[in-house]
PDB file of N, CA, C and O in Angstrom:
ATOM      1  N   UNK A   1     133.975 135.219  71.332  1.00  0.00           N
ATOM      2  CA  UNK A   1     134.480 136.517  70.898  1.00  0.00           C
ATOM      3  C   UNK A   1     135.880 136.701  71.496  1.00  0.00           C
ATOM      4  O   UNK A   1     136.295 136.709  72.655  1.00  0.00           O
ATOM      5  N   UNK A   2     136.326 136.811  70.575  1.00  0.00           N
ATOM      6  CA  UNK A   2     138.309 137.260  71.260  1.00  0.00           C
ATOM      7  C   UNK A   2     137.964 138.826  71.792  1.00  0.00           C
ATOM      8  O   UNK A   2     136.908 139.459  71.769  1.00  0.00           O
ATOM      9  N   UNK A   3     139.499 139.223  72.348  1.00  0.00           N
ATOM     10  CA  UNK A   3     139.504 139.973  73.006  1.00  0.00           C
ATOM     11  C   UNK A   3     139.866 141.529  72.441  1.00  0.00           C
ATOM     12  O   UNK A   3     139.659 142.638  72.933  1.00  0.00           O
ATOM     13  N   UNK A   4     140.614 141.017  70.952  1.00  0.00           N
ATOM     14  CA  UNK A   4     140.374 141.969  69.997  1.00  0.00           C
ATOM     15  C   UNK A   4     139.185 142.439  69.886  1.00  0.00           C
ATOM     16  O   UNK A   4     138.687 143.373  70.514  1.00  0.00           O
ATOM     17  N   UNK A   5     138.760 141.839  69.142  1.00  0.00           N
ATOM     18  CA  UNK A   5     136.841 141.935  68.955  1.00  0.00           C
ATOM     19  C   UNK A   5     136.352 142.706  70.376  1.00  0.00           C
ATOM     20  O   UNK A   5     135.767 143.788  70.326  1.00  0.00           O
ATOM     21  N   UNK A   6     136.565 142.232  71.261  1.00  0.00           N
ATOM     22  CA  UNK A   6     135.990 143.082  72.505  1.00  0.00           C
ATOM     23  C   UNK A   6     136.507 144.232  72.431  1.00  0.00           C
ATOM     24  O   UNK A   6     135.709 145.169  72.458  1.00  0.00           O
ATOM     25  N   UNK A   7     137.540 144.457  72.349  1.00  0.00           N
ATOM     26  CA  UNK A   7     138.157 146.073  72.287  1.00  0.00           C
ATOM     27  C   UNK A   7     137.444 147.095  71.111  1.00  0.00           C
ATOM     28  O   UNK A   7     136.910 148.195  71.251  1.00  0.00           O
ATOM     29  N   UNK A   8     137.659 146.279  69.924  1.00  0.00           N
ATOM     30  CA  UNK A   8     137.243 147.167  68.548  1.00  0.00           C
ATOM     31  C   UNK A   8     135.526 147.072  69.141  1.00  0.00           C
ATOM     32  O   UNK A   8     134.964 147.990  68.543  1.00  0.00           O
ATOM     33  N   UNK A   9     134.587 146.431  69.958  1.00  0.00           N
ATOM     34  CA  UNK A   9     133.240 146.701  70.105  1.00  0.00           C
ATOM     35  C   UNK A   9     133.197 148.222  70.625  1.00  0.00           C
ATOM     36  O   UNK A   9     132.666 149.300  70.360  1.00  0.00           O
ATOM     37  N   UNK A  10     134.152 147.587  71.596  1.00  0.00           N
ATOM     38  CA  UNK A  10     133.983 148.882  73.246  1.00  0.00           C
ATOM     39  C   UNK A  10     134.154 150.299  72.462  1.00  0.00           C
ATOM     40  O   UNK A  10     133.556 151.301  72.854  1.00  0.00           O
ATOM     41  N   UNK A  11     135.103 150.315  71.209  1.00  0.00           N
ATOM     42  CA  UNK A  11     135.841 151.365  70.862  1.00  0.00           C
ATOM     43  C   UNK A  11     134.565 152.131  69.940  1.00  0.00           C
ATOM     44  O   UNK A  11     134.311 153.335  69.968  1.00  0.00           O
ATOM     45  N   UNK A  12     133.877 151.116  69.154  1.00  0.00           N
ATOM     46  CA  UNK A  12     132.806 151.570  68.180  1.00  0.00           C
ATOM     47  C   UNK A  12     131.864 152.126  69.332  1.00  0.00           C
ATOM     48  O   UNK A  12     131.508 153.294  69.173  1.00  0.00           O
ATOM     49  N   UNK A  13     131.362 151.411  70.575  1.00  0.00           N
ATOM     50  CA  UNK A  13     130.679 152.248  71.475  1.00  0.00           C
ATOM     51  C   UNK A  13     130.742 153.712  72.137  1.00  0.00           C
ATOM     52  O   UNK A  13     129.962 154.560  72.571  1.00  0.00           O
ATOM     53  N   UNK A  14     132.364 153.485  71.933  1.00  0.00           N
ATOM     54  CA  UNK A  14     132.376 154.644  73.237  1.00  0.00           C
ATOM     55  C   UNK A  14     132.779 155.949  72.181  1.00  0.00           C
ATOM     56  O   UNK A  14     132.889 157.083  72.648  1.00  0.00           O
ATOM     57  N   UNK A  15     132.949 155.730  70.982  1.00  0.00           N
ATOM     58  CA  UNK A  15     132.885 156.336  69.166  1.00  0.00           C
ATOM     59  C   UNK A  15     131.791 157.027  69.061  1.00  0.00           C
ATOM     60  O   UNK A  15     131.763 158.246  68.889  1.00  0.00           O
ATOM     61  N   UNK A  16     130.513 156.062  69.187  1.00  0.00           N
ATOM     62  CA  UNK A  16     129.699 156.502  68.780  1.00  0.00           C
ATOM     63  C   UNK A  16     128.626 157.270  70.067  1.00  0.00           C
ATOM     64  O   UNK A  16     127.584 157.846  69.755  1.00  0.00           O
ATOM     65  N   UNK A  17     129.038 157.163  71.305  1.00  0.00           N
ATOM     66  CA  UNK A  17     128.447 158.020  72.335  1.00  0.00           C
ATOM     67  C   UNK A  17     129.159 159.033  72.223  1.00  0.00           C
ATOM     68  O   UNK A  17     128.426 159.985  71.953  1.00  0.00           O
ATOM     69  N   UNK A  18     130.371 159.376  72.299  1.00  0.00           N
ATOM     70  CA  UNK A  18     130.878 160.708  71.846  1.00  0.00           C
ATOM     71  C   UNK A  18     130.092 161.295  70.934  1.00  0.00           C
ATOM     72  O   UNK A  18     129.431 162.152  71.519  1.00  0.00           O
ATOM     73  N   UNK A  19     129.817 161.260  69.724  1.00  0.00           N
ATOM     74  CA  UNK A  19     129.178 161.774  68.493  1.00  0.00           C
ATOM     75  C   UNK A  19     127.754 161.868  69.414  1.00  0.00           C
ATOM     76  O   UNK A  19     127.234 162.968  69.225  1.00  0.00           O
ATOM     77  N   UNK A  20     127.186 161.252  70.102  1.00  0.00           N
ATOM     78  CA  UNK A  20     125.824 162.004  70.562  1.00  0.00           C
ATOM     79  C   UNK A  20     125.877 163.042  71.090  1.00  0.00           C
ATOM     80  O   UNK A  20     125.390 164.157  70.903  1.00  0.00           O
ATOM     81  N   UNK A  21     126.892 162.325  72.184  1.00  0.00           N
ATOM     82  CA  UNK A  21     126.839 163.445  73.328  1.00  0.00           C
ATOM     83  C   UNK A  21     127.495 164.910  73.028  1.00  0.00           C
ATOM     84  O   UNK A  21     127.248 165.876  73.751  1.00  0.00           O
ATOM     85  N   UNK A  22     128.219 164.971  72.073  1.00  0.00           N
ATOM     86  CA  UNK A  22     128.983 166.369  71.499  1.00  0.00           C
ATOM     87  C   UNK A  22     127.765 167.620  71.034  1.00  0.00           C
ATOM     88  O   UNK A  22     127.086 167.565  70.009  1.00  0.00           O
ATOM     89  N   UNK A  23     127.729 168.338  71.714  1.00  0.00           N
ATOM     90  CA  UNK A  23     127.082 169.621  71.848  1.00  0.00           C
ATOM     91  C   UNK A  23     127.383 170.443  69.618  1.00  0.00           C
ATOM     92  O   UNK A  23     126.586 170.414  68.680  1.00  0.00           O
ATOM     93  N   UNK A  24     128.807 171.001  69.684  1.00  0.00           N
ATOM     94  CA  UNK A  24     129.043 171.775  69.107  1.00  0.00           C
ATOM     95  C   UNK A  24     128.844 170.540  67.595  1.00  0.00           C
ATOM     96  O   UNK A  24     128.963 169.317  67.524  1.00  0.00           O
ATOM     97  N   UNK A  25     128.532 171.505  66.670  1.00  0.00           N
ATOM     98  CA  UNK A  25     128.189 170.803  65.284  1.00  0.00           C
ATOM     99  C   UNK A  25     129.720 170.280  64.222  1.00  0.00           C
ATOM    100  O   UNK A  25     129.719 169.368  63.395  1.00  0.00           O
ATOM    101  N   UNK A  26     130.818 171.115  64.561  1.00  0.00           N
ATOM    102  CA  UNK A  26     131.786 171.064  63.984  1.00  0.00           C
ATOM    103  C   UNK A  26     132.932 169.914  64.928  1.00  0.00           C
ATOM    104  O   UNK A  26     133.975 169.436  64.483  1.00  0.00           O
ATOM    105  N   UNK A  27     132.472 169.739  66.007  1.00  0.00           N
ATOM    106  CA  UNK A  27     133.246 169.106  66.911  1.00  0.00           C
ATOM    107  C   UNK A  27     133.008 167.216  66.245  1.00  0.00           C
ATOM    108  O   UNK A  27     133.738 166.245  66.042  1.00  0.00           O
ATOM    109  N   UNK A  28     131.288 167.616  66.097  1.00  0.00           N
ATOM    110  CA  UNK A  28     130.463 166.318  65.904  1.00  0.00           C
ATOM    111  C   UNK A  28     130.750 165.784  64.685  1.00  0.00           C
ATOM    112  O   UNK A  28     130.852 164.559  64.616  1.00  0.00           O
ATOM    113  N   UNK A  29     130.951 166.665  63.393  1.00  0.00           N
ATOM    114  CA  UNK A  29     131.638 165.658  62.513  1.00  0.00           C
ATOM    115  C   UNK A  29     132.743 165.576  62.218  1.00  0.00           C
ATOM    116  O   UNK A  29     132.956 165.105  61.101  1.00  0.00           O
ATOM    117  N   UNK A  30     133.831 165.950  62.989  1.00  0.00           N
ATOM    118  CA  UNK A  30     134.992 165.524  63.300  1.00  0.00           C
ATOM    119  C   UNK A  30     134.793 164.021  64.415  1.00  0.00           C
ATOM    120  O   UNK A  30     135.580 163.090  64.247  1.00  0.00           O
ATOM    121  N   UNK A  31     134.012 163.947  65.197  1.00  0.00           N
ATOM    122  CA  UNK A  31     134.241 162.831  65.655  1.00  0.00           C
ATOM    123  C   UNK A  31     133.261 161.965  64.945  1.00  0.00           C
ATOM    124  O   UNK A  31     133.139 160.898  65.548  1.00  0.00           O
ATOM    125  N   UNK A  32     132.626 162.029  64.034  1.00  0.00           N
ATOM    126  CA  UNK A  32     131.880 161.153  63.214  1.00  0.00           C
ATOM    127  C   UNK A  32     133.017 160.321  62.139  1.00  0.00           C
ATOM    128  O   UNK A  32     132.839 159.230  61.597  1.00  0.00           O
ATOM    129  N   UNK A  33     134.187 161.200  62.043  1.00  0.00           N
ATOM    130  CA  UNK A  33     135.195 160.655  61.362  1.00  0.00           C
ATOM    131  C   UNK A  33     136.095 160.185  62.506  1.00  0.00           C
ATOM    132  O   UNK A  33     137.165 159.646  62.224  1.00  0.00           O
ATOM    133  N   UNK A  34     135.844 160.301  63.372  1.00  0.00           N
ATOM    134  CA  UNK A  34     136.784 158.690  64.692  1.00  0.00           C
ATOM    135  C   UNK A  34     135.453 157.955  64.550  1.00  0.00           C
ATOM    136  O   UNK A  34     135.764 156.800  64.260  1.00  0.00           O
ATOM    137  N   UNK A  35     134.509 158.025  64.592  1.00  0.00           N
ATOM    138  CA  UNK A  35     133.292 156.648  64.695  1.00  0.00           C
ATOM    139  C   UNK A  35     133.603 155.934  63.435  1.00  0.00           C
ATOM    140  O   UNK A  35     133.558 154.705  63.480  1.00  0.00           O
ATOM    141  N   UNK A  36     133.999 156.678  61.997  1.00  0.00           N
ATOM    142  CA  UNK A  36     133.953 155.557  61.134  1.00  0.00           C
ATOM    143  C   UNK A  36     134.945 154.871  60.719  1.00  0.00           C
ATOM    144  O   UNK A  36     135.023 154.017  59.835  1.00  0.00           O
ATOM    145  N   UNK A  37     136.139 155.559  61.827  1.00  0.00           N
ATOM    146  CA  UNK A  37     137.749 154.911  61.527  1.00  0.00           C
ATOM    147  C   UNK A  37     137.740 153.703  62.882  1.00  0.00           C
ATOM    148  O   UNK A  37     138.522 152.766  62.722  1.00  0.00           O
ATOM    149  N   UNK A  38     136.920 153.701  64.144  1.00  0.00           N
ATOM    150  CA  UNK A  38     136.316 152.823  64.544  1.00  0.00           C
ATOM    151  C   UNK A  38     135.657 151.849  63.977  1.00  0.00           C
ATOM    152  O   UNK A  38     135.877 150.640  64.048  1.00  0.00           O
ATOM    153  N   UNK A  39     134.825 152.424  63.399  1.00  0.00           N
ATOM    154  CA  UNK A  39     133.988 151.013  62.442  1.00  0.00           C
ATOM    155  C   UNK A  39     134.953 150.263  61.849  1.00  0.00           C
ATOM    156  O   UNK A  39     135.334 149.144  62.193  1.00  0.00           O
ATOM    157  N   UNK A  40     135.502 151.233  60.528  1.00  0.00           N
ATOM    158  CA  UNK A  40     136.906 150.258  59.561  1.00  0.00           C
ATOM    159  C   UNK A  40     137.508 149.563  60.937  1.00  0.00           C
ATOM    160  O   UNK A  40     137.168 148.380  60.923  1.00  0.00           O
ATOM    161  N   UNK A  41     137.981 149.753  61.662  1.00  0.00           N
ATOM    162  CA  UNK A  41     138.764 148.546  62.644  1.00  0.00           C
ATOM    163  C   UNK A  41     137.832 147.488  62.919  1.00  0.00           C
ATOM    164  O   UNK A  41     138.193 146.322  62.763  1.00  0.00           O
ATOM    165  N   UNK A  42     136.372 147.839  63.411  1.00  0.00           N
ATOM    166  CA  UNK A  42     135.628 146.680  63.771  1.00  0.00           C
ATOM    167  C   UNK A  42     135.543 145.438  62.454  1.00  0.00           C
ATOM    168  O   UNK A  42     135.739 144.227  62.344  1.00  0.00           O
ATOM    169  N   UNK A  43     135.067 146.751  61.464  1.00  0.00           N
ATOM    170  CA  UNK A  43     134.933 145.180  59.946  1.00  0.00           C
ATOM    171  C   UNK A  43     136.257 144.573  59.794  1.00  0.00           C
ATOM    172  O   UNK A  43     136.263 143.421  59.360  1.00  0.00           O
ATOM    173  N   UNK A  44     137.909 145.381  60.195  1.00  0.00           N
ATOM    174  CA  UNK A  44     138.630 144.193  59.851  1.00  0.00           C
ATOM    175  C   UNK A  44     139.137 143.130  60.612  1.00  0.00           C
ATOM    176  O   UNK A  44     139.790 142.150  60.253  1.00  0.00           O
ATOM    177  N   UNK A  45     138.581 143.606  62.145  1.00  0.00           N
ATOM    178  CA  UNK A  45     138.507 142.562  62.890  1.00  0.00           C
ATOM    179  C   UNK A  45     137.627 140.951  62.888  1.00  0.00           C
ATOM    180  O   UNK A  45     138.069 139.817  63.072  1.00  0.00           O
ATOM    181  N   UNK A  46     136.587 141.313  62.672  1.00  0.00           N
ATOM    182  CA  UNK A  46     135.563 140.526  61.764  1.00  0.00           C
ATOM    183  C   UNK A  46     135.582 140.214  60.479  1.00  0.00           C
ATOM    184  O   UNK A  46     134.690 139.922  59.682  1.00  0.00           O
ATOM    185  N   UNK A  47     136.920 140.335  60.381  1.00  0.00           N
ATOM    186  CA  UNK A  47     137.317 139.556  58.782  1.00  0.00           C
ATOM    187  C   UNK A  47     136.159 140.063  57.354  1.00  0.00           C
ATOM    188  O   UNK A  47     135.820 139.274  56.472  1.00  0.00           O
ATOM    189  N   UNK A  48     135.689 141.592  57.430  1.00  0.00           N
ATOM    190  CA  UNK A  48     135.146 142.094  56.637  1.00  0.00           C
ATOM    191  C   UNK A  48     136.101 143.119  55.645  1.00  0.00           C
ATOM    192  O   UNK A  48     135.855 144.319  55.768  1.00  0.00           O
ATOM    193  N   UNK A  49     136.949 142.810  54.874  1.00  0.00           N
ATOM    194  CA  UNK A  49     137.928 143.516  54.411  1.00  0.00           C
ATOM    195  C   UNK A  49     137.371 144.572  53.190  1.00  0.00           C
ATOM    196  O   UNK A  49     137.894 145.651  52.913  1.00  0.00           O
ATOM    197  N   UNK A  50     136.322 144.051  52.617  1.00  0.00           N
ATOM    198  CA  UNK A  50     135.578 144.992  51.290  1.00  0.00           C
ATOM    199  C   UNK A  50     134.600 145.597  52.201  1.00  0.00           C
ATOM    200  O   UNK A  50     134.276 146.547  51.488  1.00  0.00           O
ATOM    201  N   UNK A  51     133.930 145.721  53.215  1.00  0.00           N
ATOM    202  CA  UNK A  51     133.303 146.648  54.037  1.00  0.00           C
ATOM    203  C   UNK A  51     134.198 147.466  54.566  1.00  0.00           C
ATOM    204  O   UNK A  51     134.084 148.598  54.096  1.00  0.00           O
ATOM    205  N   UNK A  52     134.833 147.389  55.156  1.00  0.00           N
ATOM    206  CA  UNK A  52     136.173 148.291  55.991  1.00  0.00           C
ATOM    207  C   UNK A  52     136.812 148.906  54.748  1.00  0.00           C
ATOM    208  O   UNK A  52     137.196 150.063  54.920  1.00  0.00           O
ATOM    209  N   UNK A  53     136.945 148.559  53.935  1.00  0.00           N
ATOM    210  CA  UNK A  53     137.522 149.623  52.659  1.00  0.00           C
ATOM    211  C   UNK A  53     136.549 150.787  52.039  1.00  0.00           C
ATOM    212  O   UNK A  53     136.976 151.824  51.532  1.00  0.00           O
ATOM    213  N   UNK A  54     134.541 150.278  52.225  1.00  0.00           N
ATOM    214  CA  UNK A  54     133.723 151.069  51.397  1.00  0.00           C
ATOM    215  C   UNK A  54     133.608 151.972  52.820  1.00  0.00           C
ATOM    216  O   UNK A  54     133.387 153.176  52.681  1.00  0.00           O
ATOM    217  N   UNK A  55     133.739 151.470  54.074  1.00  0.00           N
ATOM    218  CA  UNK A  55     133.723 152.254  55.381  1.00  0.00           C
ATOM    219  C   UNK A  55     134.777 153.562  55.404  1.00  0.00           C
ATOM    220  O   UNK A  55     134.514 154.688  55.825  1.00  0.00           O
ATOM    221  N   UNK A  56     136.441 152.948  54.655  1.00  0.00           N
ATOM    222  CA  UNK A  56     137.019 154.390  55.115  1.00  0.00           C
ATOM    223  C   UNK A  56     136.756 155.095  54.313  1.00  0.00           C
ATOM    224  O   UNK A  56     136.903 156.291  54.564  1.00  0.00           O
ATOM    225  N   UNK A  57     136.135 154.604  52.681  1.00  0.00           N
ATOM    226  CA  UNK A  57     136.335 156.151  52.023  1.00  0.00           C
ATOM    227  C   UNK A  57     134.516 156.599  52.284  1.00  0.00           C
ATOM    228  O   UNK A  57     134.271 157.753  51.933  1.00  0.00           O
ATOM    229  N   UNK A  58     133.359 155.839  52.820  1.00  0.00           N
ATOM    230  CA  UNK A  58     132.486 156.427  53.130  1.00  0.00           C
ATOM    231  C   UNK A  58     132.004 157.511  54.556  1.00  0.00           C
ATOM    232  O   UNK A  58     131.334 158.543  54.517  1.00  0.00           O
ATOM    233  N   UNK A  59     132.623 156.825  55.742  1.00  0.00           N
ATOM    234  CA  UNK A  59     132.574 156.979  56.646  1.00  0.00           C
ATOM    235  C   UNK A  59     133.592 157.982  57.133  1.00  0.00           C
ATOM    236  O   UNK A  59     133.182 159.094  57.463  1.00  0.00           O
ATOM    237  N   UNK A  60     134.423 157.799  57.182  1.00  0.00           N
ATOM    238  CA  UNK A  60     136.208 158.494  57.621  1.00  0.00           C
ATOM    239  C   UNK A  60     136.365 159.266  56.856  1.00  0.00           C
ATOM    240  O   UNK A  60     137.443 159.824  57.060  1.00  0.00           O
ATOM    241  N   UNK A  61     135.555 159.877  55.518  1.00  0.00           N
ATOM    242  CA  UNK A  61     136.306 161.049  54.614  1.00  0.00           C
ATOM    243  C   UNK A  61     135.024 161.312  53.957  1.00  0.00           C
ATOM    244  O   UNK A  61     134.757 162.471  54.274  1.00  0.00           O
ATOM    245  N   UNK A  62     134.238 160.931  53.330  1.00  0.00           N
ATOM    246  CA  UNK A  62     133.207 161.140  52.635  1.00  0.00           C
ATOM    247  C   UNK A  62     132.640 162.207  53.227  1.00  0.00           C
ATOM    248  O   UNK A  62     132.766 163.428  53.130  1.00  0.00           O
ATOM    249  N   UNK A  63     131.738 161.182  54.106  1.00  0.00           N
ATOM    250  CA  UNK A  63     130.714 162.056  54.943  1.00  0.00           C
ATOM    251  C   UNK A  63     131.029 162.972  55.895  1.00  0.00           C
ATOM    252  O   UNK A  63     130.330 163.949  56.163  1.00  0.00           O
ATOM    253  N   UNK A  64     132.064 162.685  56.417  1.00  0.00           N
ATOM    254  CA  UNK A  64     132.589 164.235  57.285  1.00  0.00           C
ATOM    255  C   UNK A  64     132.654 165.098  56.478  1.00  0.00           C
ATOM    256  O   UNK A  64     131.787 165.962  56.615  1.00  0.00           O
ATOM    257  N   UNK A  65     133.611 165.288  55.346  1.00  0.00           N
ATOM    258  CA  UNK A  65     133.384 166.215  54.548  1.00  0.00           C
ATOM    259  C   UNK A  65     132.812 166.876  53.875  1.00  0.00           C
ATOM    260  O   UNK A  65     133.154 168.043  53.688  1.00  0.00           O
ATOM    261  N   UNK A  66     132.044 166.475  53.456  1.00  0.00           N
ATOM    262  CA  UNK A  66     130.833 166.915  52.998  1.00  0.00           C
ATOM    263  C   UNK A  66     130.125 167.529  54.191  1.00  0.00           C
ATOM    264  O   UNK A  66     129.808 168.687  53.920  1.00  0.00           O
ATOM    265  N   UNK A  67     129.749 167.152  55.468  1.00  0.00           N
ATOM    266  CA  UNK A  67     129.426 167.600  56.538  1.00  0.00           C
ATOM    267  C   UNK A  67     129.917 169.388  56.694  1.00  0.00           C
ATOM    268  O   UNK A  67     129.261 170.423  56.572  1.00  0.00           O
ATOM    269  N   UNK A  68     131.591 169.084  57.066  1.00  0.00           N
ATOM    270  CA  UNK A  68     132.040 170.420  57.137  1.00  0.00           C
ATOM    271  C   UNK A  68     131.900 171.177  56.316  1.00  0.00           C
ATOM    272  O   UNK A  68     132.003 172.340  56.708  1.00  0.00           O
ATOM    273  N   UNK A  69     131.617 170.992  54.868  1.00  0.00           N
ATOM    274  CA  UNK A  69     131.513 171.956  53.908  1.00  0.00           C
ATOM    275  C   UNK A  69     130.332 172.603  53.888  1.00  0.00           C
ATOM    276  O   UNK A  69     130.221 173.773  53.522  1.00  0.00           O
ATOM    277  N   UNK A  70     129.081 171.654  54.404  1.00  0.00           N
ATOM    278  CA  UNK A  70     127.713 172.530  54.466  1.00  0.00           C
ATOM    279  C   UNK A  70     127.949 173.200  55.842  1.00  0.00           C
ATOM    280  O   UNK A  70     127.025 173.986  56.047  1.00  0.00           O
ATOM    281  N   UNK A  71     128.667 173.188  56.664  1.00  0.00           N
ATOM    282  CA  UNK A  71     128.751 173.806  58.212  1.00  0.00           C
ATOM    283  C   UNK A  71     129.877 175.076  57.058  1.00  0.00           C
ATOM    284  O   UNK A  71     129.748 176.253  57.393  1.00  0.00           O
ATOM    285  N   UNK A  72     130.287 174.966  56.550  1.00  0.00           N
ATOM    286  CA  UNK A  72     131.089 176.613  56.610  1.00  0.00           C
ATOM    287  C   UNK A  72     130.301 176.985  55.342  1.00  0.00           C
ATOM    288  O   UNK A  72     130.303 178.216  55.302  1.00  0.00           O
ATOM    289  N   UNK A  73     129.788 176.609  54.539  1.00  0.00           N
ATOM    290  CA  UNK A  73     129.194 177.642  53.782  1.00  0.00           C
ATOM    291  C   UNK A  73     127.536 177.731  54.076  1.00  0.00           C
ATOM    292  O   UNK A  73     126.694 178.272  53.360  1.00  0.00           O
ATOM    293  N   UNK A  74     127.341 177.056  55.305  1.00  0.00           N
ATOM    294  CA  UNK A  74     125.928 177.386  56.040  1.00  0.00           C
ATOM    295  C   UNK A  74     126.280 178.964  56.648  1.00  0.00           C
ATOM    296  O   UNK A  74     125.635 179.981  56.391  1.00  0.00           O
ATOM    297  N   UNK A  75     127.463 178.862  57.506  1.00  0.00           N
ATOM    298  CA  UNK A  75     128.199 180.078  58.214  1.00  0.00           C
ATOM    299  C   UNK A  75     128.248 181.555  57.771  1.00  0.00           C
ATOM    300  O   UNK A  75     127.944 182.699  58.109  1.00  0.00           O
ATOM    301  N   UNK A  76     129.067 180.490  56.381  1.00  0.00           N
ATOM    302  CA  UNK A  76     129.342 181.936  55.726  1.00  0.00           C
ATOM    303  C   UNK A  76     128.385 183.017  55.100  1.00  0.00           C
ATOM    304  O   UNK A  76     128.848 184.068  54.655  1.00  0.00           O
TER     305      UNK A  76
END
Protein backbone atom coordinates (compact mmCIF):
# COMPACT_ATOMS: atom_id res chain seq x y z
CA UNK A 1 0.00 0.00 0.00
CA UNK A 2 1.57 3.47 -0.93
CA UNK A 3 1.39 6.19 1.16
CA UNK A 4 -1.25 7.94 -0.77
CA UNK A 5 -3.54 5.11 -0.21
CA UNK A 6 -2.63 5.37 3.50
CA UNK A 7 -3.67 8.91 3.73
CA UNK A 8 -7.01 8.67 1.54
CA UNK A 9 -7.72 5.35 4.21
CA UNK A 10 -6.95 7.47 7.39
CA UNK A 11 -9.07 10.33 5.77
CA UNK A 12 -12.24 7.94 4.90
CA UNK A 13 -11.78 6.89 8.72
CA UNK A 14 -11.50 9.81 10.49
CA UNK A 15 -14.74 11.03 7.71
CA UNK A 16 -16.60 8.63 8.75
CA UNK A 17 -16.12 8.81 12.78
CA UNK A 18 -17.00 12.35 12.55
CA UNK A 19 -20.47 11.50 10.98
CA UNK A 20 -21.03 9.15 14.10
CA UNK A 21 -19.87 11.00 16.55
CA UNK A 22 -21.81 14.39 15.45
CA UNK A 23 -24.65 14.96 17.89
CA UNK A 24 -26.72 17.68 15.80
CA UNK A 25 -28.72 16.19 12.63
CA UNK A 26 -27.92 19.08 10.25
CA UNK A 27 -24.23 19.16 11.19
CA UNK A 28 -24.33 15.19 10.30
CA UNK A 29 -25.32 15.50 6.80
CA UNK A 30 -23.16 18.08 6.04
CA UNK A 31 -20.38 15.94 7.09
CA UNK A 32 -21.85 12.92 5.35
CA UNK A 33 -21.01 15.08 2.30
CA UNK A 34 -17.01 15.28 3.52
CA UNK A 35 -17.36 11.29 4.06
CA UNK A 36 -18.40 10.92 0.44
CA UNK A 37 -15.93 13.50 -1.04
CA UNK A 38 -13.49 11.25 1.08
CA UNK A 39 -14.65 8.18 -0.46
CA UNK A 40 -14.44 9.82 -4.28
CA UNK A 41 -10.62 10.38 -3.27
CA UNK A 42 -10.25 6.83 -1.89
CA UNK A 43 -11.84 5.14 -5.35
CA UNK A 44 -9.47 7.39 -7.33
CA UNK A 45 -6.69 6.45 -5.52
CA UNK A 46 -7.43 2.82 -6.12
CA UNK A 47 -7.70 3.42 -9.65
CA UNK A 48 -11.65 3.19 -9.43
CA UNK A 49 -12.54 6.11 -11.75
CA UNK A 50 -16.46 5.03 -12.70
CA UNK A 51 -17.03 4.44 -8.85
CA UNK A 52 -15.59 7.82 -7.72
CA UNK A 53 -17.75 9.51 -10.39
CA UNK A 54 -21.26 7.38 -9.27
CA UNK A 55 -19.71 8.35 -5.54
CA UNK A 56 -19.68 12.24 -6.16
CA UNK A 57 -22.97 12.62 -7.64
CA UNK A 58 -24.35 9.86 -5.08
CA UNK A 59 -22.62 10.48 -2.03
CA UNK A 60 -21.29 14.31 -2.06
CA UNK A 61 -24.67 15.81 -3.44
CA UNK A 62 -27.38 13.34 -3.76
CA UNK A 63 -27.83 12.10 -0.49
CA UNK A 64 -26.98 15.06 1.58
CA UNK A 65 -29.49 16.75 -0.11
CA UNK A 66 -32.08 15.12 -0.04
CA UNK A 67 -31.14 14.65 3.68
CA UNK A 68 -31.38 18.48 4.32
CA UNK A 69 -34.52 18.85 2.58
CA UNK A 70 -36.40 16.27 4.80
CA UNK A 71 -34.55 18.09 7.96
CA UNK A 72 -36.19 21.58 6.93
CA UNK A 73 -39.43 20.58 5.84
CA UNK A 74 -39.51 18.01 8.87
CA UNK A 75 -38.91 21.58 10.87
CA UNK A 76 -41.03 23.49 9.19
Amino acid sequence: MTAIQVVAVVLVGLAGTAVVLTRDIVRQALLTSLFGFALTALFLVLQAPDVALSEIVVGTIGFPLVLAVAIARSRG
